[in-house]
C-alpha positions in Angstrom: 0.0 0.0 0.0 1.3 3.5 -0.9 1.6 6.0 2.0 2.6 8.8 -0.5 -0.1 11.4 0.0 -1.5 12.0 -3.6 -1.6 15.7 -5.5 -4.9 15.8 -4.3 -4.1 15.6 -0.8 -1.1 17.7 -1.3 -3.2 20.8 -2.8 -6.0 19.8 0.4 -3.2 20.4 3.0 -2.3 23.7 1.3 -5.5 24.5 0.9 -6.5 23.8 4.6 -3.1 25.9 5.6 -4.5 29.3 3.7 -7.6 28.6 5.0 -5.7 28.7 8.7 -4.0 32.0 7.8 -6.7 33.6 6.7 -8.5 32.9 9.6 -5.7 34.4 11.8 -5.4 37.5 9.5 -9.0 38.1 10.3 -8.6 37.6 13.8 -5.7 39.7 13.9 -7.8 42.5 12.2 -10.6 42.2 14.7 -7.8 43.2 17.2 -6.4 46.0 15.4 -3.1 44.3 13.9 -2.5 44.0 10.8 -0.4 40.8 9.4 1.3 40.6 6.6 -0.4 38.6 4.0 1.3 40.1 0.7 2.6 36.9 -0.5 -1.4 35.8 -0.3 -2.7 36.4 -3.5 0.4 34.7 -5.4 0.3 31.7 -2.7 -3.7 31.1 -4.0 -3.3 32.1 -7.4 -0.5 28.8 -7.7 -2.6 26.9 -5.4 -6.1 27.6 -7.2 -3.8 26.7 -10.4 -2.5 23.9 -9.4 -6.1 22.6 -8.5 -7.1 23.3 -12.2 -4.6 21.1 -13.7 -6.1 17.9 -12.1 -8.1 15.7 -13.5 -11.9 16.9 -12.6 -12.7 13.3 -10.2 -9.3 14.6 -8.4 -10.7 17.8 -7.9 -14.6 17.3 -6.9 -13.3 16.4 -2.9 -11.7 20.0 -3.1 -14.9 22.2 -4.2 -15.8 22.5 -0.4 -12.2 23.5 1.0 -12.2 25.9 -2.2 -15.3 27.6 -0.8 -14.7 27.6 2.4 -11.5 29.6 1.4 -13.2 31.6 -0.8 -16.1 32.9 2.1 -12.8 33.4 4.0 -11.2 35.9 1.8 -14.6 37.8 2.0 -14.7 37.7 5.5 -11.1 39.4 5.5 -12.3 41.6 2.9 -14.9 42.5 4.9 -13.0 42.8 8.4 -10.5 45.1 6.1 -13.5 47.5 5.6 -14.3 47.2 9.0 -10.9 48.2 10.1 -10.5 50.9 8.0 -13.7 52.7 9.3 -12.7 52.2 13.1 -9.2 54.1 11.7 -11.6 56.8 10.1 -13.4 57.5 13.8 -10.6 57.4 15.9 -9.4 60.1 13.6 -12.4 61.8 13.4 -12.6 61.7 17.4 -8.9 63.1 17.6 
């Protein structure tokens, strides 16, 4: 039996670990702290790539982790917004 995890597995790991840093960027944002996620859009732009080059039975077990990450990315988008208003105030109130 092979123990080699496949490509598929491979890009589900990755996948899962975005999905992990985005959730801590958010968090982080909720706190006032920006991290640095400038290497983000490159890092899912291979990964997303990568997925598309598999065959499409290899890539049907991905379509919820893709998602998942996808409403992730929205929810930083959105925390984003809603940092950048508290900024606005605490200006506004200086």
């Amino acid at each position: 039996m092979n123990n080699v995890p496949s490509i598929a597995q491979k890009l589900e790991t990755a996948l899962d670990q975005k999905i992990e840093k985005l959730e801590q960027a958010i968090e982080s944002t909720k706190q006032n702290k920006i991290m640095d996620i400038s290497s983000m859009e490159a890092e899912i732009g291979a990964l997303c790539q990568n997925i598309m080059t598999l065959p499409s039975e290899d890539t049907k077990p991905l379509e919820f982790k893709m998602a998942e990450m996808i409403s992730r990315l929205e929810d930083l988008a959105n925390e984003i917004v809603a940092y950048q208003q508290r900024l606005t105030a605490q200006k506004e109130d200086l």
